[in-house]
LOVEXMI-222126 format. One line per field, with one value per residue (C-alpha): residue number from 0; x, y negated, z. Coordinates in nm, 4 decimals, always signed. Layout:
BEGIN
seq <- NUM / ...
xx <- X / ...
yy <- Y / ...
zz <- Z / ...
% end
This chain:
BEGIN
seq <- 0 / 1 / 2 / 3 / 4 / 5 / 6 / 7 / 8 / 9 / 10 / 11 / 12 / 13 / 14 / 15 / 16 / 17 / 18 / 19 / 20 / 21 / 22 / 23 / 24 / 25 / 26 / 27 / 28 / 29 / 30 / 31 / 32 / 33 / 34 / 35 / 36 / 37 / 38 / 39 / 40 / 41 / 42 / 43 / 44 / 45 / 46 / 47 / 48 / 49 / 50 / 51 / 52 / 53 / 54 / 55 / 56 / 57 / 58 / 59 / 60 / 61 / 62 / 63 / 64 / 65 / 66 / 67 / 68 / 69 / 70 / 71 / 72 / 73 / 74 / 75 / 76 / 77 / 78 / 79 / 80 / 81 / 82 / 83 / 84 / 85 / 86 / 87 / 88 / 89 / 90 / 91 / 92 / 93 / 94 / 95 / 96 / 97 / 98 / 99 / 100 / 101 / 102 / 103 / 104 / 105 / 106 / 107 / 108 / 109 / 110 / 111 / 112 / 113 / 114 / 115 / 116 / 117 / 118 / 119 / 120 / 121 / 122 / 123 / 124 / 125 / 126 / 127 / 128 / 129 / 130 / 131 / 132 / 133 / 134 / 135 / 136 / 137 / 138 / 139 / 140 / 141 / 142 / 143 / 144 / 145 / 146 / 147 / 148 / 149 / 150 / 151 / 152 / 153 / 154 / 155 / 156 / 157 / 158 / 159 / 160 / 161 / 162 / 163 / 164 / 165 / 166 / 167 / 168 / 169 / 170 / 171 / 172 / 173 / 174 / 175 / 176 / 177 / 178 / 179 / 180 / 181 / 182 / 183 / 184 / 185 / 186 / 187 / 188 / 189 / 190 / 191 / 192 / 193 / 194 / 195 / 196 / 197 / 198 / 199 / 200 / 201 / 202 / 203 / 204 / 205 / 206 / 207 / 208 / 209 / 210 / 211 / 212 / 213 / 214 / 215 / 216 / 217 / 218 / 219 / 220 / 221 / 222 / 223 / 224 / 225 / 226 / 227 / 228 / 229 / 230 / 231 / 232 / 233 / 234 / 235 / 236 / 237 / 238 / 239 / 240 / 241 / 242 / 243 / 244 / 245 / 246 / 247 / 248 / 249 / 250 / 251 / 252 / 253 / 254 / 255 / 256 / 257 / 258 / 259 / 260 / 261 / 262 / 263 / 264 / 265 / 266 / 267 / 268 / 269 / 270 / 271 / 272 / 273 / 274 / 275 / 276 / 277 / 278 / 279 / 280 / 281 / 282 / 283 / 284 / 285 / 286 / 287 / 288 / 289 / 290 / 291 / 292 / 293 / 294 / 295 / 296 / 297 / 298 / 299 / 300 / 301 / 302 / 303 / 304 / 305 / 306 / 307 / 308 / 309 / 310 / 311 / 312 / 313 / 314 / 315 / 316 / 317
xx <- -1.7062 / -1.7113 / -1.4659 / -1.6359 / -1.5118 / -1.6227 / -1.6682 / -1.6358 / -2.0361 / -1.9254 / -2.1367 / -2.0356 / -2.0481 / -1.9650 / -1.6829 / -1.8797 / -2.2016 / -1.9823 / -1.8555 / -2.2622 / -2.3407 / -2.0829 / -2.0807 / -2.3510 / -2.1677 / -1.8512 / -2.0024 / -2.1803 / -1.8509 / -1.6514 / -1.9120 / -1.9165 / -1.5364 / -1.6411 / -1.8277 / -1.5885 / -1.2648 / -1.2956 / -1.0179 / -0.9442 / -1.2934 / -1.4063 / -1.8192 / -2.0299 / -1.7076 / -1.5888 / -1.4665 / -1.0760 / -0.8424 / -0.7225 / -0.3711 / -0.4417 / -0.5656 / -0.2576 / -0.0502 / -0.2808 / -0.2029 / +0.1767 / +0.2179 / +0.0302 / +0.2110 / +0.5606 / +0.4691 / +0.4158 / +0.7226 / +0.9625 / +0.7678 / +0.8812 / +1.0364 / +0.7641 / +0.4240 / +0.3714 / +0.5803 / +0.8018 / +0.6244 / +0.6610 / +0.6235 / +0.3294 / +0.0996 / +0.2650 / +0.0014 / -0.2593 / -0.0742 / +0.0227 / -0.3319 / -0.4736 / -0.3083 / -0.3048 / -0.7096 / -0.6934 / -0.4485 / -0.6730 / -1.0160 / -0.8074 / -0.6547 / -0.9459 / -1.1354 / -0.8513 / -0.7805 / -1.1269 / -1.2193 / -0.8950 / -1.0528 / -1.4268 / -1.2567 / -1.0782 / -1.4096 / -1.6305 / -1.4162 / -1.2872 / -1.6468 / -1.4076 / -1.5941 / -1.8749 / -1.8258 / -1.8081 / -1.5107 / -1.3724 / -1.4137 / -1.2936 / -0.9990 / -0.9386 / -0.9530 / -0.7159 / -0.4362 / -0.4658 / -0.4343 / -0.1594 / +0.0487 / -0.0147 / +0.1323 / +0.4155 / +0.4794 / +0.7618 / +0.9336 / +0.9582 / +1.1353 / +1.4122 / +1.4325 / +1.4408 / +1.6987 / +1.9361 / +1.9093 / +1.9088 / +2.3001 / +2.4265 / +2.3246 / +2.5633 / +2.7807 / +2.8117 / +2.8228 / +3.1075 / +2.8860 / +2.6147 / +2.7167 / +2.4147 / +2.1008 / +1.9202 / +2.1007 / +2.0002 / +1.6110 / +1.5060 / +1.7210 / +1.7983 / +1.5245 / +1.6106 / +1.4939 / +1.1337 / +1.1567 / +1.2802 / +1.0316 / +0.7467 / +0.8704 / +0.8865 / +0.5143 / +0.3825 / +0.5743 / +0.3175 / +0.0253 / +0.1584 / +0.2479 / -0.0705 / -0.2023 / -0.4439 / -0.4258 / -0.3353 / -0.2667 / +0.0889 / +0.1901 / +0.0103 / +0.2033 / +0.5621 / +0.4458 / +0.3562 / +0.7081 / +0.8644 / +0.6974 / +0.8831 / +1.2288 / +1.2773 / +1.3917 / +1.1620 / +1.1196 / +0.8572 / +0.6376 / +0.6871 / +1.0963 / +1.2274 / +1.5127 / +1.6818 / +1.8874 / +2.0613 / +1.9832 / +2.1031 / +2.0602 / +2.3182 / +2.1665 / +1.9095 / +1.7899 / +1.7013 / +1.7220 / +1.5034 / +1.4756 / +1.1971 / +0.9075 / +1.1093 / +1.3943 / +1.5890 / +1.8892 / +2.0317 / +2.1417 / +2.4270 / +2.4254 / +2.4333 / +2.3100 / +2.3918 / +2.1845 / +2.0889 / +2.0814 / +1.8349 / +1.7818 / +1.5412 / +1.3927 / +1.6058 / +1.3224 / +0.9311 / +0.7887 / +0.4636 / +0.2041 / +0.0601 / -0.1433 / +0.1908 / +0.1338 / +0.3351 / +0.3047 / +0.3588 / +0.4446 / +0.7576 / +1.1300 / +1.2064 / +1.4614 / +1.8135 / +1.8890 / +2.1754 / +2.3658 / +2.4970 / +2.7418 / +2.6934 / +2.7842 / +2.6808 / +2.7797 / +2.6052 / +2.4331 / +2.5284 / +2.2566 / +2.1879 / +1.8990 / +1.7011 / +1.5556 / +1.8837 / +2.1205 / +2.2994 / +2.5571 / +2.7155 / +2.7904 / +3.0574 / +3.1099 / +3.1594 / +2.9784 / +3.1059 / +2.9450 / +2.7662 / +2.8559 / +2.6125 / +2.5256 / +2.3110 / +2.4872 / +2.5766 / +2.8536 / +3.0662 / +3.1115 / +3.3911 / +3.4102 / +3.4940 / +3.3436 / +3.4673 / +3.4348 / +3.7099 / +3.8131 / +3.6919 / +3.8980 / +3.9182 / +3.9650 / +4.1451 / +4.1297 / +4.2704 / +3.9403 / +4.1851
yy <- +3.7824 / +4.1130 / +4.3882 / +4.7255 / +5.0390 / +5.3917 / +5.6522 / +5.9955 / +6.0269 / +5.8056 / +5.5138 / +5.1735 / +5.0225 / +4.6059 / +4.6532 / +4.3394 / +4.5909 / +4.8452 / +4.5662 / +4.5013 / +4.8459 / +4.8954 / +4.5485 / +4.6428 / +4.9786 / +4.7895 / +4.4729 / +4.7684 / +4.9234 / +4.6150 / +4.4985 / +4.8791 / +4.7677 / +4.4502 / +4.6402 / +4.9576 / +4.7714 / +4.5087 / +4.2545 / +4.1371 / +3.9540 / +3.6043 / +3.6590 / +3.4934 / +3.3640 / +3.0084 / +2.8580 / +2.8759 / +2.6390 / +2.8105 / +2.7680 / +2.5812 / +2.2680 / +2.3500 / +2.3240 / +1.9957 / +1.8722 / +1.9393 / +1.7177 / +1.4262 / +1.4299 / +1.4392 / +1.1918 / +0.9716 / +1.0606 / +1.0300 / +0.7653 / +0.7458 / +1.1118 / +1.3096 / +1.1832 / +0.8197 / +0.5759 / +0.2936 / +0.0474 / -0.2552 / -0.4977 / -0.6732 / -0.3529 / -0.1561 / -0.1904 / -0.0995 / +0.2212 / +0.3711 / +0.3041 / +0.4369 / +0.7602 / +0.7745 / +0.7177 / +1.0210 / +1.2392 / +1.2193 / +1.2881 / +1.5994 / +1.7164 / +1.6145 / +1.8872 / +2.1667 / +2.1540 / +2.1583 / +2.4914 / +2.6294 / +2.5446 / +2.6445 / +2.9777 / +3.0694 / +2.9431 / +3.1756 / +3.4738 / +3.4257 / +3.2794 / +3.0087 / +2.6718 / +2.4791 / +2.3320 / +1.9690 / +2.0301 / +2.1366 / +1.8813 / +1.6374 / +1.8395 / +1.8161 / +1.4427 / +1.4307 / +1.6299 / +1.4772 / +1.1333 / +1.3007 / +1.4332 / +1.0650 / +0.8908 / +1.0918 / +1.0019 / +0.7346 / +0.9350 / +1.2526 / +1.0365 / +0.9376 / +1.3002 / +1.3707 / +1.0700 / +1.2741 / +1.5948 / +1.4510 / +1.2485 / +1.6037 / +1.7606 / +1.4917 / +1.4856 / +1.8603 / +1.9736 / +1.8293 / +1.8945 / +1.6419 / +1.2962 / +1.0577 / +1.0933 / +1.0960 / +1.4070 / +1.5868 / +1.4818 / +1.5293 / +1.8603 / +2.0430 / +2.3010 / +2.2646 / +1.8948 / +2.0817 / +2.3280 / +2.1379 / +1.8727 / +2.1132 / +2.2622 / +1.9233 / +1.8662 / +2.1782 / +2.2144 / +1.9136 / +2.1319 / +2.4152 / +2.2288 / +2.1305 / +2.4615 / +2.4681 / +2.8274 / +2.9466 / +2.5811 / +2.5940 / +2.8963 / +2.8400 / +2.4946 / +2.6500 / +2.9686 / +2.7247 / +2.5761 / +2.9708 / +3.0317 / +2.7214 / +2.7679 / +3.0952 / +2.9542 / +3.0975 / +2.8642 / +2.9795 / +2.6384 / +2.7416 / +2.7766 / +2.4371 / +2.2624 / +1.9661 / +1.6542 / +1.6782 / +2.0437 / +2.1566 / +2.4492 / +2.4835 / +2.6812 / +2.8376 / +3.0924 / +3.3947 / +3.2028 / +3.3209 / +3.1355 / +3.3078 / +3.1554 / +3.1677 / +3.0761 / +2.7585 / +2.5750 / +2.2472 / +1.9480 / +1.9562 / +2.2678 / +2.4520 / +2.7376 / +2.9044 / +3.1488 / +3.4796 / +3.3518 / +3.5838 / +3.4488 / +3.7197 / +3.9810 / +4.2139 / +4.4857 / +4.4839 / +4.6124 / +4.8121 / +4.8810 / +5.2507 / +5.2280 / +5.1976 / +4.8279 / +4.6179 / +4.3300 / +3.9760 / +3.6883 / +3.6432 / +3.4639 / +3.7338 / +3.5467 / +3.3692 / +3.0773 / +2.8313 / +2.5588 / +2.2499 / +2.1779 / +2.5968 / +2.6784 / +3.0162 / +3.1230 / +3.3496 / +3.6704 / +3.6581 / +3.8050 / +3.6724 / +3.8889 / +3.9018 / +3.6471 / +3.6883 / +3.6299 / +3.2400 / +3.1211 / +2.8747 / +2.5187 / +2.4752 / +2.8141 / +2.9112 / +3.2709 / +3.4508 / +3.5320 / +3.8890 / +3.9101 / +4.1490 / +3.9703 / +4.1410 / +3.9939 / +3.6218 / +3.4709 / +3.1930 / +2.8458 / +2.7482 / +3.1398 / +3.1600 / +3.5407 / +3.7438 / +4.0771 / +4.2771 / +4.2682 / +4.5389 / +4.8357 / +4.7477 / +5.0254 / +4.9327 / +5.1598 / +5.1105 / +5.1181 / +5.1530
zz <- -1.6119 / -1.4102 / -1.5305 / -1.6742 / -1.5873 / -1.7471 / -1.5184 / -1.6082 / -1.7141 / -2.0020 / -1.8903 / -1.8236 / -1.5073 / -1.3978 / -1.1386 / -0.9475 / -0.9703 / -0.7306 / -0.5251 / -0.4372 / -0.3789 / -0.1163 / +0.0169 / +0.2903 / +0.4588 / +0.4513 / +0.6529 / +0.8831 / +0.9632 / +1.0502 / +1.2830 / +1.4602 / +1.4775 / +1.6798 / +1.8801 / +1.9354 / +1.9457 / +2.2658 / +2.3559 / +2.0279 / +1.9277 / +2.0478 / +1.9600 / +2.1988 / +2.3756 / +2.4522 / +2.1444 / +2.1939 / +2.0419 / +1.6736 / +1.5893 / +1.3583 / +1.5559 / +1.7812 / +1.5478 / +1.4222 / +1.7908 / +1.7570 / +1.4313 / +1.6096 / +1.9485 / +1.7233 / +1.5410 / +1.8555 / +2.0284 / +1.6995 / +1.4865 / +1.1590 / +1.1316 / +1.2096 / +1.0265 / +1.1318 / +0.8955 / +1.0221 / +1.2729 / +1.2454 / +1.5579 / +1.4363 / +1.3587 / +1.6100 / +1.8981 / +1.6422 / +1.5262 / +1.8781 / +1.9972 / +1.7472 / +1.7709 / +2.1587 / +2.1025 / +1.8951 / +2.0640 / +2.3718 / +2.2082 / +2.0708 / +2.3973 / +2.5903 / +2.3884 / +2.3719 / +2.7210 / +2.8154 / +2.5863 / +2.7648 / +3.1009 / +3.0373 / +2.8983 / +3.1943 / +3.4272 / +3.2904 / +3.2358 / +3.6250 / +3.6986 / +3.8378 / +3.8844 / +3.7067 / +3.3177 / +3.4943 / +3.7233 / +3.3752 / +3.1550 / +3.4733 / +3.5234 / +3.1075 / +3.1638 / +3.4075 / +3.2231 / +2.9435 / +3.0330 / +3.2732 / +2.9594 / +2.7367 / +3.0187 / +3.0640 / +2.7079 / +2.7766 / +3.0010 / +2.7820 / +2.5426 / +2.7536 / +2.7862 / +2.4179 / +2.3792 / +2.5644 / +2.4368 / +2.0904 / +2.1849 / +2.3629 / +1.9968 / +1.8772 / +2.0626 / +2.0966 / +1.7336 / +1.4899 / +1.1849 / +1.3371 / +1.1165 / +1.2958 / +1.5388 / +1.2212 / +1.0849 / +1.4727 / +1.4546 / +1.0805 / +1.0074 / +1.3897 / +1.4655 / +1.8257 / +1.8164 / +1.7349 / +2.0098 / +2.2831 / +2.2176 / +2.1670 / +2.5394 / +2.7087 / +2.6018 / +2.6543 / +3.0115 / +3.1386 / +3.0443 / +3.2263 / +3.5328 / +3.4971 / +3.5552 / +3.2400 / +3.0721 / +2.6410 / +2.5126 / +2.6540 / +2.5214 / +2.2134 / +2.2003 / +2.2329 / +2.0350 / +1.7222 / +1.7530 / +1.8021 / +1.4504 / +1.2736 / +1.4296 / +1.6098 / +1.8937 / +2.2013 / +2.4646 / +2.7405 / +2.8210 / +3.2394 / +3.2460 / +3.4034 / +3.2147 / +3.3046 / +3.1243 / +2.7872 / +2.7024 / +2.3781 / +2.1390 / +1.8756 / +1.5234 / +1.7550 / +1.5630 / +1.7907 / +2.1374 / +2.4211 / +2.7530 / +2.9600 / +3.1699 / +3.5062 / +3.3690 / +3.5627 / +3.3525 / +3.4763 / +3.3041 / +3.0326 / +2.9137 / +2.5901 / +2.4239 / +2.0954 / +1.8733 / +1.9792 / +2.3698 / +2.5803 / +2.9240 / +3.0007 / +3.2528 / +3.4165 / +3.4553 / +3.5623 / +3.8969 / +3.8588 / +4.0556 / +4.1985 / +3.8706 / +3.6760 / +3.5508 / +3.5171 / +3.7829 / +3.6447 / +3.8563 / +4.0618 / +3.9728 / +3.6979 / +3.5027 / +3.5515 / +3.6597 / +3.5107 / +3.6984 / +3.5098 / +3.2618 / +3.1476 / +2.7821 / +2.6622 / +2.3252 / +2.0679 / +2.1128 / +2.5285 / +2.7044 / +3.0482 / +3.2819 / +3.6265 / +3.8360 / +4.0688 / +3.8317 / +3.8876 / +3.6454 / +3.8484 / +3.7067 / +3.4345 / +3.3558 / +2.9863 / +2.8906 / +2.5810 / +2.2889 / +2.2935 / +2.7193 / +2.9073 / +3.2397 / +3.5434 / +3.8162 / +3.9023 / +3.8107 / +4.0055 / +3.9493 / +3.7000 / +3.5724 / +3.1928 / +3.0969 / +2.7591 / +2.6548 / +2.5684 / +2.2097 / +1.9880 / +1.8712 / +1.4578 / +1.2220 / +0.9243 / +0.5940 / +0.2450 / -0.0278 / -0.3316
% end
C-alpha cells in the first residue's frame, strides 16, 4: 500500500501518486544526461563484456586450473574426461564471445578491419589461451611451493591456494597476460581488475613475470604494465613498482606507451611499503630492498638497501 502524506492544503496525497507525476521529467533529464555527458554511455555501441560475465569467466577458468578448490568438485579418473571437456566446451563458447565483443569494439571505434577478421582472430586467442592451460599450471605450481616455502605461517599447499589472496592474483595475471599478448583490448584489464577488487593486490595484465613469483599478505601491491621481475622473487604488501613520471605532448597529454616502469632481476626480495619507480630503474638479482625504501635509480646486484632508522620521541602520558 502507498504511503499518504498531507501537504500543507490539508489534503491527502498517495506518496506512489507523486512518484507518477514526476516519473516522466526525471526519465527526460537522465536521458539529456546521456546525451550531454559523452564517454561514459555504451547506447548504440558494441555490447562490451560487463563485469559481471568477467568475473563469470574468472570463476570458470579457476576452477579449471585448481579443480576442486575453486568451483569444480574432486575429479575422479573415471568422469574426469567428461568434466574437463565439458568446461573447456564452455570456457571457449564464453571467451569466444568476450573476446570477440572486445575485438568488434575496438574495429569499429578505430574502423580497424571487418567483423569476420574479428570473430577469426577471437577464435584464435581463445583456443590460444585453453591450450596454454597446462603450461600455466606448472607456472602456478611454482609460485604456489615459493608461497610455501617462503612464509613460515604457510602449514600445506592447501593452506597457500584456498586462503592466500596472491594465489587469486597471480593466477588471474597469468591468464589474463595471454590475452594481452594476444593483443585483444578491455578483457585483460578487466580480468586482472576483477581480481584487484577481491584482493587488492594490483597486477597490470602486460608486466612480464617470471618463475616462482610470490606476494606475501599483498594487500596494497602494485606492479605496473611495463613492469619486468624475474624468477624467485618476492614481494610484500604495500609494493609499488610504478611510473617514475609521464611525458606529455605540445597539447599537455600525457603520452602512454614506452618502458615506464622498473625492472627486477632474480632472486629480489622487497619488503613492505618500498616503492620502486621509472622504466630505468634495475634492481639487480639477489638484492634485498627495505621496507618503506624510496628507489629512482638502479640498484646493483647483491645490494641490501635500508633506510635510516627514525628519530623516536619518547614522552611519559602519566
Amino acid at each position: 500500500m502507498s504511503r499518504q502524506t498531507k501537504p500543507s492544503n490539508g489534503e491527502l496525497v498517495r506518496a506512489g501518486d507523486t512518484w507518477n507525476s514526476s516519473l516522466p521529467d526525471l526519465v527526460s533529464r537522465i536521458l539529456g544526461s546521456y546525451q550531454d555527458q559523452g564517454g561514459i554511455n555504451l547506447r548504440e555501441q558494441q555490447n562490451l563484456p560487463s563485469r559481471k560475465e568477467v568475473g563469470d569467466l574468472l570463476d570458470d577458468l579457476l576452477a579449471l586450473v585448481f579443480p576442486g578448490y575453486f568451483g569444480l568438485r574432486g575429479i575422479s579418473k573415471s568422469d574426469a574426461p567428461y568434466v574437463v571437456g565439458n568446461a573447456l566446451n564452455s570456457l571457449y563458447e564464453l571467451l569466444e564471445d568476450l573476446i570477440e565483443r572486445c575485438l568488434k569494439y575496438e574495429c569499429t571505434k578505430d574502423e580497424k578491419c571487418s567483423v569476420d577478421i574479428c570473430a577469426e582472430k577471437a577464435h584464435e586467442v581463445a583456443l590460444d589461451l585453453l591450450s596454454k592451460i597446462p603450461k600455466i599450471r606448472e607456472y602456478l605450481a611454482e609460485d604456489i611451493q615459493a608461497a610455501y616455502d617462503g612464509d613460515p605461517a604457510a602449514k600445506s599447499l592447501h593452506d597457500v591456494i584456498l586462503s592466500y589472496p596472491a594465489v587469486v592474483a597471480i593466477a588471474t595475471y597469468r591468464l589474463a597476460h595471454e590475452v594481452y599478448e594476444d593483443g585483444v583490448p578491455l578483457l585483460p584489464r578487466m580480468m586482472t581488475e576483477k581480481a584487484h577488487s577481491l584482493t587488492g593486490i594490483d597486477i597490470h595484465p602486460g608486466a612480464k613475470i617470471g618463475r616462482s613469483f610470490f606476494i606475501d599478505h599483498g594487500t596494497g601491491t602494485v606492479v605496473g604494465e611495463t613492469a619486468v621481475i624475474g624468477n624467485n622473487v618476492k614481494l610484500y604488501q604495500g609494493v609499488t613498482l610504478g611510473a617514475l613520471s609521464f611525458p606529455k605532448d605540445k597539447r599537455g597529454k600525457i603520452i602512454k606507451g614506452g618502458k615506464r616502469h622498473p625492472t627486477i632481476e632474480d632472486n629480489v626480495v622487497i619488503y613492505a611499503g618500498a616503492t620502486i619507480l621509472g622504466g630505468k630503474t634495475v634492481i639487480g638479482h639477489d638484492c634485498v630492498i627495505g621496507g618503506n625504501c624510496w628507489i629512482v635509480d638502479s640498484v646493483a646486484a647483491n645490494t641490501k638497501v635500508t633506510e635510516n632508522p627514525p628519530q623516536h620521541r619518547y614522552q611519559n602520558c602519566a
